[in-house]
N, C-alpha and C positions, 0 to 999 in steps of 0.2 A: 450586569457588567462582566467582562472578558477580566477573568481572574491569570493578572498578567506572571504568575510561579507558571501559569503549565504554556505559557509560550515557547517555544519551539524554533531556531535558526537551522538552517542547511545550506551549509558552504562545499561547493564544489570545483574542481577544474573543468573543463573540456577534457573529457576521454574516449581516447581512438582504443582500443584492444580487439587484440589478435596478433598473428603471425605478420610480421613487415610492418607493425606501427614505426618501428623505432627508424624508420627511411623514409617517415614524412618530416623528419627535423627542419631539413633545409625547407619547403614549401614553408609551414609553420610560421618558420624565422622570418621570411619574406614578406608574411602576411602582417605581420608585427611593425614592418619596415627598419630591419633591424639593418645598423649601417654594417657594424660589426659586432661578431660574437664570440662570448666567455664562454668556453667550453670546461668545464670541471667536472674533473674525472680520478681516476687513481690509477695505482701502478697496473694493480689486479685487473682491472679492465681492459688497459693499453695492455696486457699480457695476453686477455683473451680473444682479443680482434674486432672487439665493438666500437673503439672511438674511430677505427677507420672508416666504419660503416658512416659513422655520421660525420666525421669529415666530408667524406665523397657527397653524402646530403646535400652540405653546408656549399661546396665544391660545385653540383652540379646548375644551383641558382645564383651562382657567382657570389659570393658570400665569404668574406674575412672572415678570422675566425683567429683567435691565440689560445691554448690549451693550457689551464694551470693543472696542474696536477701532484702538487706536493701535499697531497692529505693523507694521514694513518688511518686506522681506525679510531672510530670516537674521535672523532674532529675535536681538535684545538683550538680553542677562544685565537694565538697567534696564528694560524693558517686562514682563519680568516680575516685576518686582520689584513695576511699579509695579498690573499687574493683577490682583496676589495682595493690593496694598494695596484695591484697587475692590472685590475679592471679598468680602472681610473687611467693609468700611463695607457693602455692600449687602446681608451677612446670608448670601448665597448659598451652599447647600449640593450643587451639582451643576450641574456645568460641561458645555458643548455646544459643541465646536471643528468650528467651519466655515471650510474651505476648503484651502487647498494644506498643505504642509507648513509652511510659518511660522505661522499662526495653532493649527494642531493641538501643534506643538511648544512653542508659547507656551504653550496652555492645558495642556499637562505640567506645564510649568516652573509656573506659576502652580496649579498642583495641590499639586504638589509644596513650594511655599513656605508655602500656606495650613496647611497641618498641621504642618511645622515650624518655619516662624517663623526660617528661618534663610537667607543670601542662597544663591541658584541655585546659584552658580559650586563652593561648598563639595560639591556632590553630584554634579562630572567624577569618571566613573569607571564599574566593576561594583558594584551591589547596593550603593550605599550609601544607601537612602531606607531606613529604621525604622520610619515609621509609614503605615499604609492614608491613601492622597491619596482626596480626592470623589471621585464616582463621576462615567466621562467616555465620554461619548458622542461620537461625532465623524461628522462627514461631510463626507468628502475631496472636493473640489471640482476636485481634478488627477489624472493616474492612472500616477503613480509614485514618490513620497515613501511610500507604505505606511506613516507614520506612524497610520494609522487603525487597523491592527491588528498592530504592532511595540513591543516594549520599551525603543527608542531614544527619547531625546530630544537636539536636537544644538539648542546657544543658543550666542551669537555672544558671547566675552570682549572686548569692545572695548577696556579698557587692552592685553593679551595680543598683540591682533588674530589669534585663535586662535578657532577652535569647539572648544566643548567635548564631547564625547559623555557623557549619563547614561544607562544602562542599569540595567535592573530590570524584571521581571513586574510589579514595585508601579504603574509607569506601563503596564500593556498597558490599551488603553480594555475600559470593561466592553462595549459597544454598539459596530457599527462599522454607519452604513448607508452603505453603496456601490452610488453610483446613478449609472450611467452617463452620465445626460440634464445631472450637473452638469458634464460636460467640454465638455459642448457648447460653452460661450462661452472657452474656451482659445484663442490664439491660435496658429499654425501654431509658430512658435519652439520656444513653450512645451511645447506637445504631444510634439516633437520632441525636448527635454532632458530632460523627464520620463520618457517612451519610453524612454530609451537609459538614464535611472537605473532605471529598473527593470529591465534587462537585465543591469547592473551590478551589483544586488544580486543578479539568480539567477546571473549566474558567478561573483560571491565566496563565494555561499552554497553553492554546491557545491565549491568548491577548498577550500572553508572546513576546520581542521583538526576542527571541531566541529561537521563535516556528517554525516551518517547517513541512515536509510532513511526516515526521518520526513520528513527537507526533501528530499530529493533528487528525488522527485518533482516535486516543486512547481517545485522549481526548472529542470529541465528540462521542464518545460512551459510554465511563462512566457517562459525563451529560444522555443521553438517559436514560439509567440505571437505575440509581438513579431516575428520575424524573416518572419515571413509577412503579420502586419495592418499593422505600423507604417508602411512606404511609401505602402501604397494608403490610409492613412489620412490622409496627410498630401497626397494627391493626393484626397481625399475629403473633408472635413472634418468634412460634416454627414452623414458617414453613420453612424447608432447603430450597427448592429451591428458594423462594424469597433470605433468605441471600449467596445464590452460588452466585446468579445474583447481589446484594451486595457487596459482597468480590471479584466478578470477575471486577467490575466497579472500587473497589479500588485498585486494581492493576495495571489497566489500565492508572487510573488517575495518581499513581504513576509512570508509566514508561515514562508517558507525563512531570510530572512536574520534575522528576529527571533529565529530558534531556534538558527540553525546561526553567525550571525557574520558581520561580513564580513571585510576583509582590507587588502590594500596603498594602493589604489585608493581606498576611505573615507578614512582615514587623511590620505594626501596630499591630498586632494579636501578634508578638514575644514581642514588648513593651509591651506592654497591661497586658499580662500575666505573664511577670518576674515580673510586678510592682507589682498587685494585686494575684499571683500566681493563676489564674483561667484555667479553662479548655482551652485546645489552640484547640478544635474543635466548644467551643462555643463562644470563642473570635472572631474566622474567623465568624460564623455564626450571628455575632451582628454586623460586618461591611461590610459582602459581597457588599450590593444593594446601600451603601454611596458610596461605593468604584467603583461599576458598574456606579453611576450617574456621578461621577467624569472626571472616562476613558473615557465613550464612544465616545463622537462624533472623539476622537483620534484614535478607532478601531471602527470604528462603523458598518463596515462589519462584522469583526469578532462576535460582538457584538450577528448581526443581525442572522449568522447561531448559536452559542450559543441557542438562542432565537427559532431557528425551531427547534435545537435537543432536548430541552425542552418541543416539542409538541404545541407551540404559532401557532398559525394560523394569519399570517402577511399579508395577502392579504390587496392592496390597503391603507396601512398606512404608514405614511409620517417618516423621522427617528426618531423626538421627539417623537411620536406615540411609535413608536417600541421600545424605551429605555425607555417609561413608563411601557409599556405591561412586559418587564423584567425584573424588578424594581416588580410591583406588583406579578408576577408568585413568583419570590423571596422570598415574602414577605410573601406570601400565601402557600409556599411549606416549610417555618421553622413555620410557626402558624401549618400547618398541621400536622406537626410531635413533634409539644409541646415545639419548642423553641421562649419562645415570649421576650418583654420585650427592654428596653435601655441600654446601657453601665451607666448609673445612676441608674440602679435599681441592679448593682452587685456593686458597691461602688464605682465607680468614681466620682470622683469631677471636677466643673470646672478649680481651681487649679490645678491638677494634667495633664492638657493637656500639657504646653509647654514640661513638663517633657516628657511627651509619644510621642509627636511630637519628640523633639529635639532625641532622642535614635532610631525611626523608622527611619526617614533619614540615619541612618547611615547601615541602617541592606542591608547584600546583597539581600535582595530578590528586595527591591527597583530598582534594578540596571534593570533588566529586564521590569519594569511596562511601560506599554505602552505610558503615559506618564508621562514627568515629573513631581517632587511634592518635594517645598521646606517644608521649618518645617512649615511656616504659612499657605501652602494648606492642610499638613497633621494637621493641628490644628483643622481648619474647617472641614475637615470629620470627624475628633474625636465630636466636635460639636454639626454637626448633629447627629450622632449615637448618642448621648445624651437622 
């Protein structure tokens, strides 16, 4: 009998990638027979010239279209409240999330609300959406939130000061176009936190307890990726084919962690962030190698290939050897790309850990990490990241 623990799901979108994905929106749209469409986006992107592109899309198969675009970053439980209210008054039947991960996650959230009429916050969790959300096309503007072809949705509880995680194939976008030429107006920072969240998602989605042969691939080839293009890209900026190989690693990493989970490192990165409202690619980036020292001897194989798809050269060293050498590559691959610094040098206090502890325990991504971790283990890697 088919011992149903090593069954296996794989949830994906439709993906166009390349150069001019992001000007099949309008075709797309039509295909869908959308009457009108929710265009959500942010300031930063109507700054750098992309929602025009997809207007003129939307524009050139005659195609309405309303534009919400009051979203921060780390989307707020009310922004989507209030763009599920805009969706609703404009009629809109099919939604078009443009840009980083807060405008894509937003227009979830705002998927998600329009069909059942009930607030965001109520659907933290696994599989708790019931009804089919609009159909969602997206085009990621960053290239490592993999929210373009992931079953994550993560919105900011601002009474809580908590992110929440919703998961569901019900939010996987139908459409995802990833097109390399949108990173181009990313800033070196930016590029660099994103980079390193997507790295983050392919080592949690291989330690992950719900990894298999399906993501496993993916996932060590986005590590490869990254640990080879991310510096000279960031000593590069405008050069396309380093960020193709970039946005192709971020995709990867996503279709890994969307299927397989993530882990410890999400979890406290979702606390972390709803507390202090900081970036959630530099949040993962400040607890990755705590988090690695944590796991390993619990996956310490997985650990050990992680460690050769990084380009480590492990001949003849013992496994506390091998979990330092990944620990230090780590440590030296965020210094090289300008992310340095402690979780006390963005304002945390030693105060504020039980809080961040006690809220990460509870976040789904935990449920996957390789091993266990009560509030008092997840205190002491808060801690150390110190």
């Amino acid at each position: 009998m088919t011992d149903l623990l090593n069954l296996r799901k794989f949830v994906t979108p439709e993906i166009v990638f390349g150069a001019g994905a992001r000007k099949l929106a309008g075709n797309y749209a039509r295909q869908f027979m959308a009457r009108k469409v929710l265009i959500v986006t942010d300031p930063g992107v109507i700054a750098a010239g992309w929602l025009e592109e997809v207007k003129h899309s939307l524009e050139a198969v005659q195609l309405p279209y309303h534009v919400f675009s009051e979203i921060t970053p780390n989307p707020r439980a009310g922004e989507v409240m209030e763009g599920a209210a805009v969706y609703r008054r404009e009629a809109c039947n099919l939604i078009v999330g443009v840009g980083g991960g807060s405008p894509m996650d937003c227009a979830k959230g705002i998927g998600i609300v329009s069909t059942h009429d009930k607030n965001i916050l109520d659907f933290e969790g696994v599989d708790k959406i019931g009804l089919p959300v609009p159909p969602l096309i997206f085009i990621p503007t960053t290239a490592g939130t993999s929210a373009d072809v992931s079953q994550f949705c993560i919105i900011s509880n601002l009474e809580e000061l908590v992110k929440i995680a919703i998961v569901s194939k019900a939010i996987v976008p139908d459409v995802a176009l990833i097109d390399p030429e949108t990173t181009m107006t990313m800033d070196p920072y930016l590029t660099a936190c994103t980079g390193i969240d997507a790295l983050v998602h392919a080592i949690e989605a291989f330690v992950s307890t719900g990894s298999g042969p399906m993501t496993d691939d993916y996932a060590l080839d986005a590590i490869r990726l990254i640990r080879q293009n991310l510096p000279a890209l960031l000593q590069n900026q405008h050069n396309i084919w380093l960020r193709e190989k970039i946005m192709l690693a971020s995709m990867k990493a996503g279709l890994a962690f969307s299927n397989a989970i993530l882990g410890a490192v999400h979890a406290m990165g979702h606390s972390l962030g709803g507390f202090l409202d900081l970036p959630h690619g530099e949040c993962n980036a400040l607890l990755v190698e705590h988090v690695v020292s944590y796991n390993f001897n619990h996956a310490a194989d997985r650990y050990k290939a992680i460690a050769q798809a990084l380009g480590l050269d492990l001949r003849g060293l013992r496994s506390h050897e091998i979990r330092q050498a990944l620990i230090n590559d780590l440590i030296t691959l965020k210094n090289d790309v300008g992310i340095a610094g402690q979780l006390a040098h963005r304002g945390v206090k030693s105060a504020d850990i039980p809080v961040l502890s006690g809220k990460a325990v509870k976040d789904a991504c935990m449920l996957t990490n390789p091993r266990k971790a009560s509030a008092a283990d997840v205190a002491v890697i808060y801690a150390e990241a110190m």
